[in-house]
Backbone as ProteinMPNN parsed JSONL, in Angstrom:
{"seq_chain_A": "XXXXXXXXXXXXXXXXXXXXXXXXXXXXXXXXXXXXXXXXXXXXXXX", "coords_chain_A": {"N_chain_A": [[0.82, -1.181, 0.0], [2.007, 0.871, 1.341], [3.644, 1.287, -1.625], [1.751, 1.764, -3.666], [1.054, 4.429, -2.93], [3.36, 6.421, -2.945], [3.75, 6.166, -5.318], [1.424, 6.734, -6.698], [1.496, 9.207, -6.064], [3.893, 10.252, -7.095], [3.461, 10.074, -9.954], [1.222, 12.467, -10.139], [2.613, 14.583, -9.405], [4.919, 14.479, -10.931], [3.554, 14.407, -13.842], [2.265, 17.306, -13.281], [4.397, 18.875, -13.488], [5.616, 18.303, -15.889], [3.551, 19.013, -17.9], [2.928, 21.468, -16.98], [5.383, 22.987, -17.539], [5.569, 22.733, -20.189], [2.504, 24.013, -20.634], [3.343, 26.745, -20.016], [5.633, 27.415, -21.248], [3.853, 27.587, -23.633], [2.311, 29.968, -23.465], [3.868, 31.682, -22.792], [5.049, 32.373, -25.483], [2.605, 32.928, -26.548], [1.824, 35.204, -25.532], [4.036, 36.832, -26.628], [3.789, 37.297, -29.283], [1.46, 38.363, -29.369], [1.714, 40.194, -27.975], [0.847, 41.208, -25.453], [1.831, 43.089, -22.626], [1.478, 42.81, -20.114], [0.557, 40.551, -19.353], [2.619, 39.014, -20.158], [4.592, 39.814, -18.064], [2.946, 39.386, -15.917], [3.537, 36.261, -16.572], [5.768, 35.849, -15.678], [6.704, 36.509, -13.605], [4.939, 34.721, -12.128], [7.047, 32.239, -13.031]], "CA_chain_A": [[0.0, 0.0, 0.0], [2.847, 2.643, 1.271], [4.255, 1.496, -2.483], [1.022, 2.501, -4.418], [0.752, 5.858, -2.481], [4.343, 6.572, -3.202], [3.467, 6.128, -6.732], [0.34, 8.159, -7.324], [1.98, 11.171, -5.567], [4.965, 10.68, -8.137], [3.015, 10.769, -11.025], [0.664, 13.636, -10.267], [3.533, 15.312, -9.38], [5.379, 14.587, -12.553], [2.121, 14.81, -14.513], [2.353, 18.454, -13.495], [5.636, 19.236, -13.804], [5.819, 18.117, -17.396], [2.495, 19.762, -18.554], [2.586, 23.005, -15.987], [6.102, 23.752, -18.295], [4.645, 23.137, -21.788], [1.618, 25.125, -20.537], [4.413, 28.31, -19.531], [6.122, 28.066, -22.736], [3.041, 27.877, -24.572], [1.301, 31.129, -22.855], [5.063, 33.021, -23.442], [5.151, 32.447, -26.736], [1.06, 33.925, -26.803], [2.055, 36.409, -25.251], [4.777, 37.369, -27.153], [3.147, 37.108, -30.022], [0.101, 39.327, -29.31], [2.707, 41.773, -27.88], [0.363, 41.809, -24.131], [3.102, 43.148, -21.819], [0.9, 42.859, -18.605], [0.045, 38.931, -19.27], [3.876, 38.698, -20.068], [4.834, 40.195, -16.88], [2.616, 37.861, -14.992], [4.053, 35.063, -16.435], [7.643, 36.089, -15.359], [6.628, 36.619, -12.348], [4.94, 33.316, -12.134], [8.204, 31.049, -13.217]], "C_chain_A": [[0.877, 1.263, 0.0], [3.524, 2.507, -0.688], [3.186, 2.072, -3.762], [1.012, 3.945, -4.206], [1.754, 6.502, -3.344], [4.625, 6.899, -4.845], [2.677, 6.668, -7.608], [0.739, 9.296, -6.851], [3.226, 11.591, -6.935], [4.824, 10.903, -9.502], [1.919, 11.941, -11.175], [2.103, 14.682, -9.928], [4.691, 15.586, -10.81], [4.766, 15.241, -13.499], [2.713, 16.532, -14.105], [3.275, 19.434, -13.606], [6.147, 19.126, -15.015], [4.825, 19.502, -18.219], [2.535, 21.26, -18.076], [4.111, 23.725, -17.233], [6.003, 23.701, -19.505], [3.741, 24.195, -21.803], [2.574, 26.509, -20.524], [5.017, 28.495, -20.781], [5.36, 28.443, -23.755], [2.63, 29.282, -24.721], [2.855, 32.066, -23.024], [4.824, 33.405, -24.865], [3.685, 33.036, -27.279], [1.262, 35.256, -26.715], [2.745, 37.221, -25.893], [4.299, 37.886, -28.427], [2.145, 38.451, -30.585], [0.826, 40.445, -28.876], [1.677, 42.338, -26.215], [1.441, 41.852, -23.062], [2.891, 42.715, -19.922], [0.657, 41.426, -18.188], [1.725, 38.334, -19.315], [4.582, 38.801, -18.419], [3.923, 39.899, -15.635], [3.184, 36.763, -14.954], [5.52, 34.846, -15.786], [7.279, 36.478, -14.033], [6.67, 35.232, -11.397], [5.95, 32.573, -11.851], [8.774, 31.748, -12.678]], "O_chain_A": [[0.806, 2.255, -0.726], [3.882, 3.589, -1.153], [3.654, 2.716, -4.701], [0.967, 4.695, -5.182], [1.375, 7.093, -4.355], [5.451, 7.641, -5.377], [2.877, 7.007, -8.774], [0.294, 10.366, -7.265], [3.417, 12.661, -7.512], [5.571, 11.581, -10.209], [1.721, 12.367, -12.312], [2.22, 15.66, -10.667], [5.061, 16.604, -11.395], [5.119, 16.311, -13.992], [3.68, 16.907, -14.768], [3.042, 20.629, -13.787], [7.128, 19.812, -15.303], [5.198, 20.502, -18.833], [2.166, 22.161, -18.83], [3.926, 24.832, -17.738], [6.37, 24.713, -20.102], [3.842, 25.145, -22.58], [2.186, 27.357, -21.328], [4.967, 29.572, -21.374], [5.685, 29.255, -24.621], [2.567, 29.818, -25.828], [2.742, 33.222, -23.433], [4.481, 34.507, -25.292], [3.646, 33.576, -28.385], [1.001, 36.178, -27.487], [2.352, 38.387, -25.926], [4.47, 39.094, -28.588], [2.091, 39.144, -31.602], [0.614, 41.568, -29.334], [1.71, 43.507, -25.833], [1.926, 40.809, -22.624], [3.655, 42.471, -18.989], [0.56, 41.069, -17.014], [2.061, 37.368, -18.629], [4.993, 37.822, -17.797], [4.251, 40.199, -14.487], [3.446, 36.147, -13.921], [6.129, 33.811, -15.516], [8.293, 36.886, -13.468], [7.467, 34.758, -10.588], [6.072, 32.131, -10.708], [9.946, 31.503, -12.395]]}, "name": "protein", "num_of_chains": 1, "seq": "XXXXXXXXXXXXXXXXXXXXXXXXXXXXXXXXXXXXXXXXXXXXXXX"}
């Protein structure tokens, strides 16, 4: 049992550690894009 736990914490944790930095590069590169300096300067805040 402690080896299932151990194991769903490591892939939600992964899981969002993969996707959470695709999502950040994605939303830069929007940003950049569109030229919004205020959504930029959230995200840099953010990371």
């Amino acid at each position: 049992m402690l080896i299932a736990a151990i194991s769903v914490l490591h892939v939600l944790v992964s899981h969002y550690a993969v996707g959470g930095g695709f999502f950040l590069a994605v939303e830069t590169g929007h940003a950049y894009r569109t030229g919004n300096q205020d959504y930029l300067g959230y995200i840099r805040q953010h990371a």
